[in-house]
VEXLUMSE-632844 format. One record per residue (C-alpha): x, y negated, z negated; residue in one letter. Coordinates in steps of 0.5 Angstrom, whole numbers, padded with zeros to 4 digits, always signed. Each point is the difference from the previous one (the first is absolute). Layout:
// VEXLUMSE-632844
XYZA
...
//
This chain:
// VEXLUMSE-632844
+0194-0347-0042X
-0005-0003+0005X
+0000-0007-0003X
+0008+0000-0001X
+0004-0001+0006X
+0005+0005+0003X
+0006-0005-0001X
-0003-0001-0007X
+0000+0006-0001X
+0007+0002+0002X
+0003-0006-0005X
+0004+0003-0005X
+0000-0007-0004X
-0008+0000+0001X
-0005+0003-0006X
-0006+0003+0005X
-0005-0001-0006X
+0001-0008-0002X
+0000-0001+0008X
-0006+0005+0001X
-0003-0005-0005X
+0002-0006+0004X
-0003+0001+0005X
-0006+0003-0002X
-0002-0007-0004X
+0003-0004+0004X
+0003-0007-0001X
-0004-0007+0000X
+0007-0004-0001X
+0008+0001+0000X
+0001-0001-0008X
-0006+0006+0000X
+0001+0007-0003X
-0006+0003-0001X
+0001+0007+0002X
+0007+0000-0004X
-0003-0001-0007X
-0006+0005+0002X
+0005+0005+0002X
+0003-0002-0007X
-0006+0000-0004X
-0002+0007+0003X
+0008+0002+0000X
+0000-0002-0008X
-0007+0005-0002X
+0003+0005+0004X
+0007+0000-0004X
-0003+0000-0007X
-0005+0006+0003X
+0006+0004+0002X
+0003-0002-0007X
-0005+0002-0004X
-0001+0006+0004X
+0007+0002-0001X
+0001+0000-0006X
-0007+0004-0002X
+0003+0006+0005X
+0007+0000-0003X
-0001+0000-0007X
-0005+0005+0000X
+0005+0005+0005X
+0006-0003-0006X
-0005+0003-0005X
-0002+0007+0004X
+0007+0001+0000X
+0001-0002-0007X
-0005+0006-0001X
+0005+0005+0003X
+0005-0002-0006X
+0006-0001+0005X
+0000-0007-0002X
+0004-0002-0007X
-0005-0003-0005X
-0006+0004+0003X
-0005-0001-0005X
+0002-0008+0001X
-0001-0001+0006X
-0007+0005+0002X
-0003-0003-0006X
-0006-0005+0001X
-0002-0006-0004X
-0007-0003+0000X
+0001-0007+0002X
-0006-0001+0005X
-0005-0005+0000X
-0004+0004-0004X
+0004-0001-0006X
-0001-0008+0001X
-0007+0002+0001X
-0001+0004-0007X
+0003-0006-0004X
-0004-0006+0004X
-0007+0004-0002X
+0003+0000-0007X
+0000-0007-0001X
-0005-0003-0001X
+0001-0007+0002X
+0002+0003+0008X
-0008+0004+0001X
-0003-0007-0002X
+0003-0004+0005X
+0001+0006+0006X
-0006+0005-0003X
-0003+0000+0007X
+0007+0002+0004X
+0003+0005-0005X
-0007+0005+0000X
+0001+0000+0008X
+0002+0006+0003X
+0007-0002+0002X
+0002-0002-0007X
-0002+0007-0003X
+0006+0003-0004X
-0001+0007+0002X
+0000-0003+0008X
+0009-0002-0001X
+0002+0005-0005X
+0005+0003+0004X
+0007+0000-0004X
+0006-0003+0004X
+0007+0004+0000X
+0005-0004-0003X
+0006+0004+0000X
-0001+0001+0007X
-0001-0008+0001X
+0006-0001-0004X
+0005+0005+0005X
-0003-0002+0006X
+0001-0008-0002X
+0008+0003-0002X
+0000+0003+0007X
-0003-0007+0003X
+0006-0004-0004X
+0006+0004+0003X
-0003-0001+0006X
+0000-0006-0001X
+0007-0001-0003X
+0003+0005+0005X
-0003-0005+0006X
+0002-0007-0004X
+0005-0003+0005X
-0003+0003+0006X
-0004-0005+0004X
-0008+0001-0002X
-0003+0002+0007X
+0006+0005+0001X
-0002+0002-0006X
-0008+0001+0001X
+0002+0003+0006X
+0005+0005-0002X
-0004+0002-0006X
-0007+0000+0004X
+0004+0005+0005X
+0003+0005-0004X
-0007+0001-0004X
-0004+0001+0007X
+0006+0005+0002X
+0000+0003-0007X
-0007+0000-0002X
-0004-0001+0007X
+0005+0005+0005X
+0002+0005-0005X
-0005+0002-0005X
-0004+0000+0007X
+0004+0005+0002X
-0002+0003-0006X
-0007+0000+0000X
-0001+0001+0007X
+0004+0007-0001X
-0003+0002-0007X
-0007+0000+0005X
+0002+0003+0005X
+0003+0006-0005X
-0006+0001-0004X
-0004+0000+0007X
+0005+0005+0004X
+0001+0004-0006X
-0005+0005-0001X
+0002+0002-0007X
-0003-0006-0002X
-0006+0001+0002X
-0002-0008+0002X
-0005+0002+0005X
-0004+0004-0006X
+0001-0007-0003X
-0002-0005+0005X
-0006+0003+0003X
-0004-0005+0005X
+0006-0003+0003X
+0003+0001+0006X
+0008+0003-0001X
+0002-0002+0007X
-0003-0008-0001X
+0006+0001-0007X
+0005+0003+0003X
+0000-0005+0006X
+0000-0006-0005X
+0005+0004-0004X
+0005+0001+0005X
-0001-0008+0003X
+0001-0002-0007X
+0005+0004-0001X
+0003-0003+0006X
+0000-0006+0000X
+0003+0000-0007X
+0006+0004+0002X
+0002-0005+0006X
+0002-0006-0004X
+0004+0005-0004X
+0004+0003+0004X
+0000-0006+0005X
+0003-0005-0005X
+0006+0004+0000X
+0001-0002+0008X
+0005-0006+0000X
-0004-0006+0005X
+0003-0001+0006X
-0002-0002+0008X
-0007-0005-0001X
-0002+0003-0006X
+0007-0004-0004X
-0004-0006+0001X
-0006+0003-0003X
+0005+0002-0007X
+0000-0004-0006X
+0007-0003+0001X
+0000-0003-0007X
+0000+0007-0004X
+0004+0006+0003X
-0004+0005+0003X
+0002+0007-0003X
-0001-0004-0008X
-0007+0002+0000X
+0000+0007+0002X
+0006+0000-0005X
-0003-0003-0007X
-0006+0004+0002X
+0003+0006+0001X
+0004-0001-0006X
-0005-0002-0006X
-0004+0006+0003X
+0007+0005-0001X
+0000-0004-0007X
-0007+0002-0001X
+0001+0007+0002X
+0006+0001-0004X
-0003-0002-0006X
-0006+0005+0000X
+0005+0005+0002X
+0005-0002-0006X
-0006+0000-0005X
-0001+0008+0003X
+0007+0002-0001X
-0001-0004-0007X
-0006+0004-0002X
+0003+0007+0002X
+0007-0001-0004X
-0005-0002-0007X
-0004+0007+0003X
+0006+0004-0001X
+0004-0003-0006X
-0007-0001-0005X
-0004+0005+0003X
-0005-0006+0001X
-0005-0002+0006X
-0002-0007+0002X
-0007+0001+0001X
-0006-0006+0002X
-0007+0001-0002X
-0005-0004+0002X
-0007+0000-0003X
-0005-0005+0004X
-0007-0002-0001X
-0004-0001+0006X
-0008-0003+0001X
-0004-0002+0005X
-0001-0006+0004X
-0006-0002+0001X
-0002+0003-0006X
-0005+0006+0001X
+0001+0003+0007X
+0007-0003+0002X
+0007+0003+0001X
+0004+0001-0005X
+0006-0005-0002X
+0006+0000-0005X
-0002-0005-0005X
+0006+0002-0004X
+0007+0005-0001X
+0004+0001-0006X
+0007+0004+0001X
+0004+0003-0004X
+0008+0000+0001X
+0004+0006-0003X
+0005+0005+0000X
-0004+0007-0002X
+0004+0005-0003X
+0000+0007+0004X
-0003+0004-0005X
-0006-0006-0001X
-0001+0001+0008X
-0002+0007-0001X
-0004-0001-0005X
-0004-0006+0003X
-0001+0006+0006X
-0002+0004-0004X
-0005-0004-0003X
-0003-0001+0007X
-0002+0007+0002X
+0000+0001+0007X
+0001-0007+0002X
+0007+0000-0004X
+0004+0002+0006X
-0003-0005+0005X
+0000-0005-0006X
+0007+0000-0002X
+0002-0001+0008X
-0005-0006+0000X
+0001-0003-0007X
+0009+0001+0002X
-0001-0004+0008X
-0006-0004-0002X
-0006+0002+0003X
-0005-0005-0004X
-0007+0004+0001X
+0004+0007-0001X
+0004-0001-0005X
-0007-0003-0004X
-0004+0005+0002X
-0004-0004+0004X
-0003+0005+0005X
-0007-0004+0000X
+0000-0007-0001X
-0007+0000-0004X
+0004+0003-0007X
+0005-0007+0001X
-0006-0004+0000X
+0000-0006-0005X
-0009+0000-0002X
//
């Protein structure tokens, strides 16, 4: 801000990141634009960062969610594929020309097998290209930059200010509330530092909520994008999280329906490894999870609570609300361990 003039700054038609490079790097003549295609360079890294994270963090959500078995084809889309680099890896050390003209770079470090076996969720790839693809069919005659702006605003508002809402509030619950004992849990934290920070976030994050409901008027109109309509985003935002809401809710009223006329309990088991990382003394780590989809009828139910013995109350309700350490029994993760 101290570099960009304040006239700069107040041009709606001026990119302040493109004009702070320009003026950072200067011009040795008329035709030069060196700080444009800095700005470019670092503005296309950046971009494909954000890609690569994006599609990371919502397929493996998609795939959670496919865990819950409230998605059609939940098998297909929670499934994992080993098409990591440690498949190409193994099929390289197994040719025998490959070791003798790159013998020395495969037994380095960085091209053992094990270091990239991590198995990729292709089903949940698949549904997150489908989704990226409506987007951009639905968005086809829309001018690209209103477009981006549009998309980019309705995700900040929905993922950003909503969720944070969220978050803010469940911390704050599980702090005030002295059912949860939190405070038993988090010894050598200081409580007011967490329910300062809690309610600050908590704040910030309702403000574009509610505010993006208020019409842009006086000197806050110039402001405004005038090329999209002010009430869509908190309109599209509000309208793929009722869409959301509805269907989980659906799912509920389905599951109920099926209770009553077949006697039968959609229930979600999840069995999951852990190890430590590092090895001998370090933390443990899920390095695996298999669940189970099911209806279970009534009379199964009783007898797996049977089965359980004193644990068998506290397990049914663990293993129906999916608790994953309750309902496996994980009281001490040393018995979860993989040695």
């Amino acid at each position: 801000m101290s570099i960009v003039p304040i006239a700069d700054q107040l041009n709606e038609q001026m990119n302040l990141a493109e004009r702070f490079f320009e003026l950072t790097f200067g011009k040795l003549n008329v035709a030069d634009n060196t700080g444009q295609r800095i700005f470019n360079t670092f503005l296309a890294v950046s971009s494909f960062g954000n890609i690569v994270v994006m599609t990371y963090t919502a397929a493996r959500v998609k795939q959670e969610i496919a865990k819950e078995g409230i998605l059609p084809f939940p098998k297909f889309f929670a499934m994992n594929r080993d098409v990591s680099l440690a498949r190409l890896l193994r099929w390289a050390h197994c040719r025998p020309i490959l070791p003798r003209l790159f013998g020395r770079m495969l037994k380095s470090r960085w091209f053992v097998p094990e270091g990239h076996s991590e198995e990729t969720p292709v089903g949940a790839l698949i549904l997150h290209f489908g989704s990226c693809l409506v987007l951009i069919l639905v968005t086809y005659r829309v001018e690209p930059t209103n477009t981006y702006r549009l998309l980019a605003k309705v995700y900040t508002y929905s993922v950003h200010a909503f969720f944070g809402v969220l978050l803010a509030g469940g911390i704050l619950h599980l702090r005030l509330n002295r059912k949860e004992g939190w405070r038993k849990k988090a010894i050598g934290i200081n409580p007011q530092l967490s329910v300062m920070s809690a309610i600050v976030y908590l704040l910030g994050s309702l403000f574009p909520v509610i505010v993006s409901w208020v019409e842009p008027s006086g000197e806050l109109e110039r402001f405004a994008d005038t090329k999209i309509h002010w009430y869509l985003v908190p309109l599209l935002s509000w309208s793929a999280i009722a869409f959301g809401a509805l269907w989980w809710l659906g799912f509920l009223v389905f599951a109920k329906r099926v209770e009553k006329r077949n006697g039968t309990i959609f229930m979600i088991q999840r069995d999951p490894a852990f190890a430590r990382d590092p090895p001998i003394n370090g933390s443990p780590i899920q390095v695996n999870e298999t669940v189970y989809l099911g209806w279970v009828t009534k009379e199964n139910l009783t007898t797996m609570q049977a089965s359980g013995g004193r644990q068998g109350e506290s397990s049914r309700h663990d293993f129906v609300n999916g608790d994953v350490a309750c309902a496996n029994g994980i009281r001490d993760f040393d018995h979860q361990l993989t040695r």
